[in-house]
Kinemage of the C-alpha trace (Angstrom):
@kinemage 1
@onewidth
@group {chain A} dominant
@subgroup {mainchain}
@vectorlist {calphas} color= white
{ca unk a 1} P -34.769 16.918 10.464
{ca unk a 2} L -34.056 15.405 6.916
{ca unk a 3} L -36.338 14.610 4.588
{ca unk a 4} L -36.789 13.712 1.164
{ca unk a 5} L -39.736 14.190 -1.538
{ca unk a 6} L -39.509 11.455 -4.207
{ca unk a 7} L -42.387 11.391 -6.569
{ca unk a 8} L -42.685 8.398 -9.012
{ca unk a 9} L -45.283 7.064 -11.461
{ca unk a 10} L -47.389 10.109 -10.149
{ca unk a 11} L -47.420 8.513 -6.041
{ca unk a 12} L -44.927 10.847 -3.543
{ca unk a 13} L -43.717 9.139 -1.132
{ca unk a 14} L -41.925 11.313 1.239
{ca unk a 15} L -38.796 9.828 3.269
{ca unk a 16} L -37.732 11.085 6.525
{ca unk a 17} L -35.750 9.938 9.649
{ca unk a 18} L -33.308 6.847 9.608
{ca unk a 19} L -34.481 6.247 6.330
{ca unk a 20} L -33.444 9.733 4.734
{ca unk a 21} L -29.564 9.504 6.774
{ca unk a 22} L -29.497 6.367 5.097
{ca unk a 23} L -30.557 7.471 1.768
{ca unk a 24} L -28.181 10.803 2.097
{ca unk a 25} L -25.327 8.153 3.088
{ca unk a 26} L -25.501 6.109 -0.139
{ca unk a 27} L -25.552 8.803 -1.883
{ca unk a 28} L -22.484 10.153 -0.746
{ca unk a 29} L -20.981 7.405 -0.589
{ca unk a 30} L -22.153 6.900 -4.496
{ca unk a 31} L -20.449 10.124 -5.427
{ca unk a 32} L -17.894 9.271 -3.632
{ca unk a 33} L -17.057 6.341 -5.929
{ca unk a 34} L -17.657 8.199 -8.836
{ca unk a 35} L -14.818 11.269 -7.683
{ca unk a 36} L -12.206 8.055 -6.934
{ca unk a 37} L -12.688 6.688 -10.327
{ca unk a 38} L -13.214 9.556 -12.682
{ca unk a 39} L -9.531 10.896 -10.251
{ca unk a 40} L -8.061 7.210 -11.093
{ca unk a 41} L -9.104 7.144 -14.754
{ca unk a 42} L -7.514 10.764 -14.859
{ca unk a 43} L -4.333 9.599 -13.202
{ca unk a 44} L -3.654 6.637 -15.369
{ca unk a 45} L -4.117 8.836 -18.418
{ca unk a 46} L -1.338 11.585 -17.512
{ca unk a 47} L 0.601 8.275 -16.581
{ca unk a 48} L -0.116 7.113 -19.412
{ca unk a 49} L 1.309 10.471 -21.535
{ca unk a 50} L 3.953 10.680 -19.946
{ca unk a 51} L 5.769 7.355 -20.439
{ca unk a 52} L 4.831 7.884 -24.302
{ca unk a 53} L 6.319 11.200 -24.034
{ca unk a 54} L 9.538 9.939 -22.203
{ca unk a 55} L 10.354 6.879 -24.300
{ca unk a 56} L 9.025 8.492 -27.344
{ca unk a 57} L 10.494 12.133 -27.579
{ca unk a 58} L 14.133 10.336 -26.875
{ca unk a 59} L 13.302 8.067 -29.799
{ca unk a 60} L 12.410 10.460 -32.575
{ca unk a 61} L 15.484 12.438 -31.068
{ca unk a 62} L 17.900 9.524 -31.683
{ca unk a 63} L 16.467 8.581 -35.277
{ca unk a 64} L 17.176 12.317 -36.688
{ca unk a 65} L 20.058 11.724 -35.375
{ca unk a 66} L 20.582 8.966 -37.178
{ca unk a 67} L 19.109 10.442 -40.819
{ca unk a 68} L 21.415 13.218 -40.376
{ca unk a 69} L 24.738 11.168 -39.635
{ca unk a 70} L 23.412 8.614 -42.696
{ca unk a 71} L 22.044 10.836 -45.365
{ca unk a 72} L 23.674 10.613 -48.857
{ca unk a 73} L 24.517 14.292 -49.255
C-alpha cells in the first residue's frame, strides 16, 4: 500500500489509497516534463553551436584568406 506523510502549518495529513497513486502519478508525470524540457533546452543549445561553428569557422577561414592574398607586404 502507498502512502504519503505531508505535514503543513504544523497539521499531518497522511494520504493513502487512490489518492496517493494519484499524487505519485503527477508527480511523475511533473518530472517527466521537467527531463523533456531541460533534454529540449539542451538540444537546441548544441544546435545552436553547431550552426555558429559551421557558418562561422568557414568564415574566419575565408577572411585570412583574404588578409593574406591582400596585405601590402
Amino acid at each position: 500500500m502507498q502512502r504519503y506523510v505531508i505535514t503543513r502549518n504544523g497539521k499531518t495529513t497522511v494520504v493513502e489509497g487512490w489518492r496517493a497513486w494519484l499524487l505519485s502519478a503527477a508527480l511523475l508525470a511533473g518530472f517527466w516534463l521537467l527531463f523533456v524540457l531541460v533534454f529540449l533546452l539542451f538540444i537546441g543549445a548544441s544546435i545552436t553551436i553547431g550552426l555558429l561553428l559551421l557558418l562561422l569557422v568557414p568564415a574566419l577561414g575565408l577572411a585570412a584568406l583574404f588578409r593574406r592574398l591582400f596585405d601590402g607586404r
